[in-house]
Structure formats: structure tokens, C-alpha cells
N, C-alpha and C positions, 0 to 999 in steps of 0.2 A: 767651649761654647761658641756660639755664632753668633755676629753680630751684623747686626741691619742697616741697611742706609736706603730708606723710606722716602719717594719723591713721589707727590703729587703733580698733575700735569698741568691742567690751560692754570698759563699763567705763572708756571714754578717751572713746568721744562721748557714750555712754550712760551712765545710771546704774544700769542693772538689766544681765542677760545677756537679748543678744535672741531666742535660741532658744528660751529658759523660756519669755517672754513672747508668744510667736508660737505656743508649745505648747498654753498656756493662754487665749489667743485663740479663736484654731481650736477648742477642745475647748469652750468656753462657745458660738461662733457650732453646732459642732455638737455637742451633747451625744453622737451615737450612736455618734461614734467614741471615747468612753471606754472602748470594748470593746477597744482596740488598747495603752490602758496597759500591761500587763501585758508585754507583749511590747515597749514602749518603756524601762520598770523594768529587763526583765530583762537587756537589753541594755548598759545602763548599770552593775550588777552583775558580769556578765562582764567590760565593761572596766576595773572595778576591780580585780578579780581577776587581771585580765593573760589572758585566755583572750580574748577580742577587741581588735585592734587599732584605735585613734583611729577609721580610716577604716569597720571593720566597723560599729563602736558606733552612728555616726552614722549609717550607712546605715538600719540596724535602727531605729535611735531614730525617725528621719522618715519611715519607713514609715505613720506613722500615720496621712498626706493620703492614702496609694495611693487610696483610693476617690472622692476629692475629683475631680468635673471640672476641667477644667483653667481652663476660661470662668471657673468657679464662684471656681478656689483665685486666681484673678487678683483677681478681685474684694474677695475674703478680705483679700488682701497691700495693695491700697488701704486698704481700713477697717481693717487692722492700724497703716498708716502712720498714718492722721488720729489715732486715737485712742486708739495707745498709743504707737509709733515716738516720733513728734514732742514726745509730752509728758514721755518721760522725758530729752530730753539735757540736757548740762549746758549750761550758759548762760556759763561759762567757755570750751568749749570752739568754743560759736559765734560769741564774740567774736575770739575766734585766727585760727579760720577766715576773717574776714572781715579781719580785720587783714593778714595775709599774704594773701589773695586782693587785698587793696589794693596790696599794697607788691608785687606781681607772679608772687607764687607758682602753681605750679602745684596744689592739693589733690587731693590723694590719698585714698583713703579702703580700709584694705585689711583684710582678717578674716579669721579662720577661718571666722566663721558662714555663712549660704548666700545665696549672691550672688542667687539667685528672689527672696527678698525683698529685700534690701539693696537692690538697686536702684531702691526706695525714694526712699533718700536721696538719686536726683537731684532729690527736688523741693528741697533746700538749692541754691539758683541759684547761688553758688559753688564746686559740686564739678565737677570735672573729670573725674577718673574712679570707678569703683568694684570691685574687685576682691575674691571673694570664694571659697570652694568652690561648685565651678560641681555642679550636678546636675543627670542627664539625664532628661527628662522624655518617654516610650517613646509612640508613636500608640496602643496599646495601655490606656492611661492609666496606668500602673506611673511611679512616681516612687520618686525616692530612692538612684539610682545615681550616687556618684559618677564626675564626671570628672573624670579625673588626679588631683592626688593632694589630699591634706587641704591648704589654706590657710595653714600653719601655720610658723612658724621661718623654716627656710633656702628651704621653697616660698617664701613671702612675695618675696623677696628677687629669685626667678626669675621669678615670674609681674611682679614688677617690670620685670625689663629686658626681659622679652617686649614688653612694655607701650610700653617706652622706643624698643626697637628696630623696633615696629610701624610706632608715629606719627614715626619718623626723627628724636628730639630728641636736642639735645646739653644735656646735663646737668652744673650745677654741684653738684656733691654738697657739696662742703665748705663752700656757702652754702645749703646744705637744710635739712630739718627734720624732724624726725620724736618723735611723741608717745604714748604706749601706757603702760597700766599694770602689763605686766608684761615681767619677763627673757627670756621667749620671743621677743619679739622683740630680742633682742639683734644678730641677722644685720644686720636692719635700722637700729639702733641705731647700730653700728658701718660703716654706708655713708655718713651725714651727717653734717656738723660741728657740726650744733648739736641732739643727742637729748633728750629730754626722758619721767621718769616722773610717772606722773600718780597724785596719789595713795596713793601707794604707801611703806607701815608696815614695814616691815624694811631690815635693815638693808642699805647701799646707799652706795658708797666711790666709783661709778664714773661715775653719772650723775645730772645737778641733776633736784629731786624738787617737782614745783609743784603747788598742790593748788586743784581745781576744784569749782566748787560749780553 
């Protein structure tokens, strides 16, 4: 049977959130879509508010490529990887990675963030898969539609065994693994025997807490 080694991303592989950082990317490579802040802000307001849903907010929030070629925003997502991606992860977390890709594991790599980038991180020679909020990118050039649903909790969990029951594996869970620094992922938490928070300052009775630099 196969066994998994399950990493969550901002925050558990990374040290920054990758959205901010891919916001502020894009916004430096093109200054003229600063004219789209306002409407990225506002969006984010509302869903503090509770007037927008998780999945609305983000929609609205990443509206801010719609203009970006698609050839263009590819290119982007590369020189985003080289030369912010890559340099912020933790160096804890790449050792794991390779440690359990030694000893057999299958790596996983699963997010709320957007899979258009994230897939990225194939170029870590050890990942296996990458799983993220997929978003639909229109002939039209319109981006920013989610598909299905947000990335997040008990999705996590589903777009999991989609995954599982695609590639036909038979899964040892109770010699799995799984690593994230926050309770959100608890769905996932509680499918392997061996969970792990990463970094994580409150208080916490349920799961060992190991801290990555």
C-alpha cells in the first residue's frame, strides 16, 4: 500500500502567504494594474464583513490579472516561482519533504491558494501531486472563476480521494502524514496517523506542534 506525506502550503511550506506575494509580484512586473486595487481591497472588506463569501472574495480579489494575456500571465507565474516562490520556503520543510520522499512516501502538496500558480512547485523533483482552487481561465481572456469549490477544510479532504481514486491507489492512512499550520485543516489532520502543526502559538491539546525554520 502507499503511503502519503500531505503538506499544506502558505505558511507550512512557505514563510509568507503566496497570494499576497503573487499580488505584489504581478502589481511591480505591471504597475498599470494598480488601478484594480480598489476593487481587490474592497472585496476583501466585504468578506470581513460577511457580505461576501470565501469563494466570492477571491473571485473579486484575482480579478485583478483579467487583463493579463494568458502567454503573458504564464510567463509571470515562472519568474514569480524563480524569484519569490522558491526563496521564501522553509528549509525545514524541504528536508521532510525529501526525507519521506526517501522512505517511500507519496508528497502531496494541497492549498486553498490557486492551483495556476502552485503548479509551480512541480519544479521541487519530489512532489507528486499538487492540488489547489482550480480557476477557469475563459478564451475570451476573463480569469478568476472559480471551479468548484474553494480548496479549503473538508474540500481538501475530497479533492483528496478524487485524486486517490483517479490514480487507482490503495492507501495506508494510518502510516500517512500530514503537515499544516493551521486547525482548518483538521478534516485532513484526522485521515492520517501521524498529523503534524507547524509552528503554531496557541494553544493545542490535540496535535504535536514542530517548529520550522
Amino acid at each position: 500500500m502507499d503511503r502519503l506525506a500531505i503538506f499544506d502550503i502558505d505558511f507550512t511550506l512557505t514563510k509568507k502567504e503566496t497570494l499576497v506575494e503573487f499580488y505584489k509580484f504581478v502589481i511591480r512586473k505591471k504597475p498599470s494594474l494598480l488601478r484594480h486595487m480598489p476593487r481587490s481591497l474592497y472585496a476583501g472588506i466585504l468578506y470581513i464583513f460577511k457580505v461576501y463569501d470565501l469563494r466570492k472574495a477571491k473571485e473579486k480579489f484575482i480579478s485583478f490579472i483579467d487583463t493579463v494575456e494568458e502567454k503573458e500571465l504564464e510567463s509571470i507565474i515562472k519568474e514569480f516561482y524563480e524569484k519569490v516562490l522558491s526563496k521564501i520556503l522553509y528549509e525545514d520543510s524541504m528536508e521532510m519533504i525529501r526525507k519521506l520522499k526517501k522512505d517511500g512516501c507519496k508528497i502531496i502538496l494541497i492549498s486553498a491558494s490557486s492551483e495556476f500558480y502552485l503548479k509551480e512547485f512541480y519544479n521541487i523533483k519530489e512532489v507528486d501531486k499538487i492540488i489547489g482552487t482550480r480557476y477557469e481561465f475563459a478564451s475570451n481572456g476573463t480569469k478568476g472563476r472559480i471551479i468548484g469549490l474553494n480548496c479549503k477544510g473538508d474540500e481538501k479532504v475530497i479533492r483528496l480521494k478524487e485524486y486517490i481514486k483517479q490514480e487507482k491507489l490503495q492507501i495506508d492512512f494510518k502510516e500517512s502524514f500530514m503537515f499544516s499550520d493551521s486547525l482548518s485543516d483538521a478534516p485532513l489532520f484526522k485521515l492520517v496517523g501521524h498529523p503534524y502543526l507547524i509552528n503554531y502559538k496557541n494553544k493545542n491539546q490535540e496535535f504535536e506542534v514542530l517548529k520550522w525554520k
